[in-house]
N, C-alpha and C positions, 0 to 999 in steps of 0.2 A: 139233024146236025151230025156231022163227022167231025173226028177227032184230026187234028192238026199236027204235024210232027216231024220230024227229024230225029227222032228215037227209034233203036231199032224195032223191027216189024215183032218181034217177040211182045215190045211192051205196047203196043196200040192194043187197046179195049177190042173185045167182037162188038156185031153189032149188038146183044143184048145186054152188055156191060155198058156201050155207049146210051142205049136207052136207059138202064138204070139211074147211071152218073147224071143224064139229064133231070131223071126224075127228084133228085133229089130238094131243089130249091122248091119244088111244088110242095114237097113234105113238109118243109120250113113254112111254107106260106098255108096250110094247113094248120100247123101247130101254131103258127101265130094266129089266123082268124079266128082260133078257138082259145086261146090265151092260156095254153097248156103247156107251160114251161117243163113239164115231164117228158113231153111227145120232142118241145124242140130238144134240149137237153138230149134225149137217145140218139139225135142225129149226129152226134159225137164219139167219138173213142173216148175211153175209162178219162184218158190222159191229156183231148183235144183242147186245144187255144181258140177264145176267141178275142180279138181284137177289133176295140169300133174306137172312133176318136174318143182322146182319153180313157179307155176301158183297155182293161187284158184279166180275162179271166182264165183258168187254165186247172183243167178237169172238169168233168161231166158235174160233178156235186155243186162247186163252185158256178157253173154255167146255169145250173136248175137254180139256184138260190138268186142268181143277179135277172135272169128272166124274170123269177115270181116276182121280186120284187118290183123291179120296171113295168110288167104286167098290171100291175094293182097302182103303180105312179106313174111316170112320165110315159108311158106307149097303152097305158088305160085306153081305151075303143078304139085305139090305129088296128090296122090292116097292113100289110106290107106286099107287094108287088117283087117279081126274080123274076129275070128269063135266061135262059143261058146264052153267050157268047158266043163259047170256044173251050173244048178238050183240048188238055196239050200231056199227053202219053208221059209220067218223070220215068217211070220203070214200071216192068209186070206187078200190077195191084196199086199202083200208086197214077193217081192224075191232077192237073191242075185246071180245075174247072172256071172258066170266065164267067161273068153274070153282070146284068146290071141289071136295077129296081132301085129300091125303097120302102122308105115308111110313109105310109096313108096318113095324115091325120084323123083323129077323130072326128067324126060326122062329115068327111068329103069323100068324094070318089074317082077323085082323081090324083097322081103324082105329083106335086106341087115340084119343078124344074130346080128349086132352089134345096129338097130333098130327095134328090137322083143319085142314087150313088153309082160303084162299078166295084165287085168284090171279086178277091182271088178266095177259093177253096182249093185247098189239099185235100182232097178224096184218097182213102186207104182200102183195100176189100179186105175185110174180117168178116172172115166165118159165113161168106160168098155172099155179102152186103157191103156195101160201099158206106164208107163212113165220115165225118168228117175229124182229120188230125187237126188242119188250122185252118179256121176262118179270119179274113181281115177285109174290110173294107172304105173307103175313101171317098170324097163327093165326086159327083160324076163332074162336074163343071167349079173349073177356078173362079174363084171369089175374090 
């Protein structure tokens, strides 16, 4: 995947920042199959947002606390699916990463169409790790 853009050539990722940026939803989908709200949690800055229908959670603390709990109640044995879309370059160390996935239900292995979503990330690089400031995501398909 390449990065998309109309932002000056300063802020388009190299190629191994564009590999990283990719790799991040793999992380997510990692720390969710293992239900380690710690692991997802780190993929945030001290400060990030996350947003899902009716949720806004906003700091890494608060984001590990609404995981564990979800973890242990309503996303109990799901899995979740990300691929990426589209890099879109906002400025040097800042990107807005495209994705679409979902949450597995428990005990299926497949995307149920009516749980697809499409998410924006704001990706930051700290400390020469891409991070995530805000996530927000929405169904893929109007209802």
């Amino acid at each position: 995947m390449t990065a998309t853009t109309s932002a000056p050539a300063s802020a388009v990722p190299s190629a191994a920042d564009q590999a990283a940026i990719a790799a991040v939803p793999a992380r997510m989908v990692a720390a969710w199959a293992a239900h380690d709200a710690d692991a997802f949690a780190e993929l945030f800055t001290e400060d990030g947002t996350l947003m899902l229908p009716g949720i806004y959670k906003r700091g890494r603390e608060a984001i590990r606390e609404y995981m564990a709990s979800e973890y242990a109640g309503a996303y109990r044995g799901t899995t979740v699916t990300g691929t990426p879309i589209e890099i879109k370059p906002l400025r040097a160390g800042a990107v807005a990463l495209l994705t679409q996935g979902g949450v597995i239900p428990a005990g299926e292995s497949e995307l149920p169409s009516e749980a697809a979503i499409r998410a924006s990330w704001i990706l930051v690089k700290r400390n020469r790790k891409w991070l995530l400031a805000v996530y927000q995501n929405c169904p893929r398909d109007a209802g």
